[in-house]
C-alpha positions in Angstrom: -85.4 11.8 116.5 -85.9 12.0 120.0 -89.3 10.6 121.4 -88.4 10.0 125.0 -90.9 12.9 126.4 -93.6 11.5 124.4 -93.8 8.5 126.4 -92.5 9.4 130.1 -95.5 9.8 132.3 -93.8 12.8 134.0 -90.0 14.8 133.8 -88.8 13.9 137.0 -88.5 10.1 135.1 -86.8 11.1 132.3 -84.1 13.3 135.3 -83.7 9.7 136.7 -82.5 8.4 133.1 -80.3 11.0 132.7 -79.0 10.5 136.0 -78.5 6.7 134.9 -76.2 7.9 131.8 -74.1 10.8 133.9 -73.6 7.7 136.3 -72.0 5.9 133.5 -70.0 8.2 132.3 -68.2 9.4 135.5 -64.9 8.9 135.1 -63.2 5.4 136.1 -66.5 4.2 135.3 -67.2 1.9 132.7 -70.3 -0.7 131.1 -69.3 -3.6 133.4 -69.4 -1.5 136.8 -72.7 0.0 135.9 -73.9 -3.3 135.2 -73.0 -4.3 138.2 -74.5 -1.3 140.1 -77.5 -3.2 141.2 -79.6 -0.1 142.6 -79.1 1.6 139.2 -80.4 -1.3 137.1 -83.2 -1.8 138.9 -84.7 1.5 139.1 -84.0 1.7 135.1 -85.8 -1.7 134.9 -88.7 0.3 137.0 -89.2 2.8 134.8 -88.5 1.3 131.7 -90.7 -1.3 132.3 -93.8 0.9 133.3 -96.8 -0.7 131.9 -98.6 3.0 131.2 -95.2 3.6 129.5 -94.9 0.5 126.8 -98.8 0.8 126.1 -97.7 4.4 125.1 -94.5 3.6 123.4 -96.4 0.4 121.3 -99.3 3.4 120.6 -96.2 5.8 119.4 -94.1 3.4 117.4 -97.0 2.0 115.4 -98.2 5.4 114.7 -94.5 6.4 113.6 -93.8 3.2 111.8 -97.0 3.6 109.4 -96.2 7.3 108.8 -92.9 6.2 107.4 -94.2 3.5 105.5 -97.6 5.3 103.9 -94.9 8.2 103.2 -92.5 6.6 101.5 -90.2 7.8 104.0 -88.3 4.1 104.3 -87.2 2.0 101.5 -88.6 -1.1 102.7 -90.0 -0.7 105.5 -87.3 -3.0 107.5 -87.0 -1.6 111.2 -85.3 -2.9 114.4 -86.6 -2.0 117.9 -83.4 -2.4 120.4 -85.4 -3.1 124.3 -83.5 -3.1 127.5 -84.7 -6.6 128.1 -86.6 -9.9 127.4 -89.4 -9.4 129.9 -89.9 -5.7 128.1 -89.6 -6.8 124.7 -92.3 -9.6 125.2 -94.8 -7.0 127.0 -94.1 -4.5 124.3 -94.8 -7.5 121.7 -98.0 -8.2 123.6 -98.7 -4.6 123.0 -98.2 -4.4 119.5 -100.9 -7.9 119.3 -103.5 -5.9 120.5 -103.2 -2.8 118.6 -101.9 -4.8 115.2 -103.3 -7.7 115.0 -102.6 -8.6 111.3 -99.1 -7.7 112.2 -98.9 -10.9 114.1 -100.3 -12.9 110.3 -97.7 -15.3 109.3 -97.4 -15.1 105.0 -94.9 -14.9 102.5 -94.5 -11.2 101.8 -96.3 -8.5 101.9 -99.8 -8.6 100.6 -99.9 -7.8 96.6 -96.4 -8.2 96.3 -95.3 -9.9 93.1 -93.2 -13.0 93.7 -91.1 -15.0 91.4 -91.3 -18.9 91.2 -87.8 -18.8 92.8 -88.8 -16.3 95.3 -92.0 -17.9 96.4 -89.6 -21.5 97.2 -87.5 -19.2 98.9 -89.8 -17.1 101.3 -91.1 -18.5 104.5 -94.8 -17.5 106.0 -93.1 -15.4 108.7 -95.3 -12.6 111.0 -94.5 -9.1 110.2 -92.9 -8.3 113.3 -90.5 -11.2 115.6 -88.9 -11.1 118.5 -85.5 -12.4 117.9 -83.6 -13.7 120.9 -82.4 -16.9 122.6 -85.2 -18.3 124.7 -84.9 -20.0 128.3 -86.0 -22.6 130.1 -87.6 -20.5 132.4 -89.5 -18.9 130.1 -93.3 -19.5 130.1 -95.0 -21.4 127.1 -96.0 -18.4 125.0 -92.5 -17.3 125.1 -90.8 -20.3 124.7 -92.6 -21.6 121.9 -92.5 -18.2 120.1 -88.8 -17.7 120.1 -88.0 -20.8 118.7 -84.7 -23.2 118.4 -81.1 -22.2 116.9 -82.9 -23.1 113.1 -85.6 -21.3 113.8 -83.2 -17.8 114.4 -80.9 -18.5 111.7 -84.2 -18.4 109.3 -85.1 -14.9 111.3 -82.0 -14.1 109.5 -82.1 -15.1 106.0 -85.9 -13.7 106.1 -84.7 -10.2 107.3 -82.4 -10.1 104.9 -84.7 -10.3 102.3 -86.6 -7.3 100.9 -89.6 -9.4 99.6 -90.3 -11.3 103.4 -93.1 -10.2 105.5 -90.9 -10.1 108.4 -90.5 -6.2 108.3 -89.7 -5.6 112.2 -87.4 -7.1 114.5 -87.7 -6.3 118.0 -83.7 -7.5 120.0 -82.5 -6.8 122.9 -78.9 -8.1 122.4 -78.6 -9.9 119.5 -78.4 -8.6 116.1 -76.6 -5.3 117.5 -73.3 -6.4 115.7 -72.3 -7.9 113.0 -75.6 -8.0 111.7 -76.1 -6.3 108.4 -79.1 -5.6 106.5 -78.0 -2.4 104.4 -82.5 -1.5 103.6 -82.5 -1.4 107.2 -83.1 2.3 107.6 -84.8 2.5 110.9 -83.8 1.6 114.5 -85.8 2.5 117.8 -84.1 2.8 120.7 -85.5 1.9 124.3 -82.1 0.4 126.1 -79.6 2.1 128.3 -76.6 2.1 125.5 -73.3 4.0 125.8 -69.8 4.6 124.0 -68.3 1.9 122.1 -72.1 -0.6 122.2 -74.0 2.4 121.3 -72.0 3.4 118.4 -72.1 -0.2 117.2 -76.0 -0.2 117.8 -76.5 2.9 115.4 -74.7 1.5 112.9 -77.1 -1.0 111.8 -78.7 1.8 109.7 -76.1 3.6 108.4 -75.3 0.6 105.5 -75.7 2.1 101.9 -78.3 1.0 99.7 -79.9 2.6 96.6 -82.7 5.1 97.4 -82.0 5.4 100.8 -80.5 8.7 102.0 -80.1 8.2 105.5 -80.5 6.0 108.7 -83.1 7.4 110.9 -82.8 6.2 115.1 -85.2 7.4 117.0 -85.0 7.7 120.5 -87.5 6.8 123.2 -85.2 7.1 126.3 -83.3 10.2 125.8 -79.9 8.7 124.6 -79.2 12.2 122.1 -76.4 13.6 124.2 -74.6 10.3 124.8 -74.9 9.4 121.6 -73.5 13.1 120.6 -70.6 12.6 122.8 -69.6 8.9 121.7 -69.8 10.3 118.1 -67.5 13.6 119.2 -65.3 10.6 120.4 -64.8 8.2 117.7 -64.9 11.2 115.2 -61.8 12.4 117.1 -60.3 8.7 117.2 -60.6 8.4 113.2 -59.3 11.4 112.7 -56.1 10.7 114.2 
């Protein structure tokens, strides 16, 4: 589902993007050179990190998250929002605190849900939404405090896993993009530069089986459709032969 135009403040940023992605798949080229292409990540991080732009895509993605939840559209309401970087994540986190609030609530589960004696011992007052990510020294205290020590991930992980927890969104940038499996995970928002081989990998987190669900849904807020068309035409191709 592609939501990129919904919140570019005008075309010619959403050419630039493009532009970003033809760059990256000229031939010779490949993840590591980009990466290195110093001009090219920085006016990404520019526009990506528009503060107009994440107030709009924090206004869109609660919007679109509740819609799937109030209409039954996701099993369990687990969703992971993939951002192009730390700084980005914590703004669009900051984001989410004002218009959410309660999302920010550390309990159990969610509220009404009926709980076991062995499930209550076993879930852990988590928020409904975490940033999950290593945290640096440089970071300031907010930050740093939020994201927590090795222990403090691993239990990210055993609470994601589990369909009862109140942790219901996980906002990465790189970890949890493979390797990671939560098969109710049906939904996965996309706002980082991704291509071939990472992107493929990326999408896959929502394309586990599990009963009731019928599909995985990733929507799209920087306009990664046709590279994600051509890495599928690619490993499609690959399998088959």
């Amino acid at each position: 589902e592609g939501r990129a135009a919904k919140v570019l403040l005008d075309n010619d940023k959403l050419k630039e993007i493009e532009g970003y992605y033809a760059q990256c798949e000229q031939e010779g080229a490949n993840e590591e050179q980009i990466e290195d292409s110093k001009r090219a990540m920085s006016q990404m991080r520019s526009i990506l990190g528009d503060p107009a732009r994440l107030k709009k895509i924090a206004e869109d993605f609660v919007t679109h998250y509740e819609t799937r939840v109030s209409e039954g559209s996701t099993v369990k309401g687990k969703a992971m929002f993939v951002l192009s970087s730390r700084q980005i994540a914590w703004d669009v986190y900051q984001e989410l605190k004002k218009l959410r609030p309660q999302w920010l609530e550390e309990r159990p589960s969610l509220e009404g849900e009926a709980l076991t004696e062995a499930e209550q011992k076993e879930l852990k007052p988590m928020a409904m939404v975490n940033m999950v990510m290593t945290r640096n020294k440089d970071d300031d205290a907010a930050l740093f405090s939020l994201l927590g020590d090795k222990a403090h991930r691993q239990e990210l992980d055993r609470q994601f896993k589990n369909l009862k927890s109140n942790f219901r969104i996980a906002l990465v940038v790189d970890m949890w993009l493979t390797g990671f499996d939560v098969p109710a995970l049906d939904t996965i928002y996309i706002d980082k530069p991704i291509s071939k081989h990472n992107l493929i990998q990326t999408i896959s987190r929502v394309n586990r089986r599990f009963e009731g669900k019928e599909k995985g849904l990733v929507v799209d807020y920087i306009g990664i459709k046709r590279a994600m068309d051509r890495a599928l035409a690619h490993y499609s191709k690959t399998d088959a032969l």
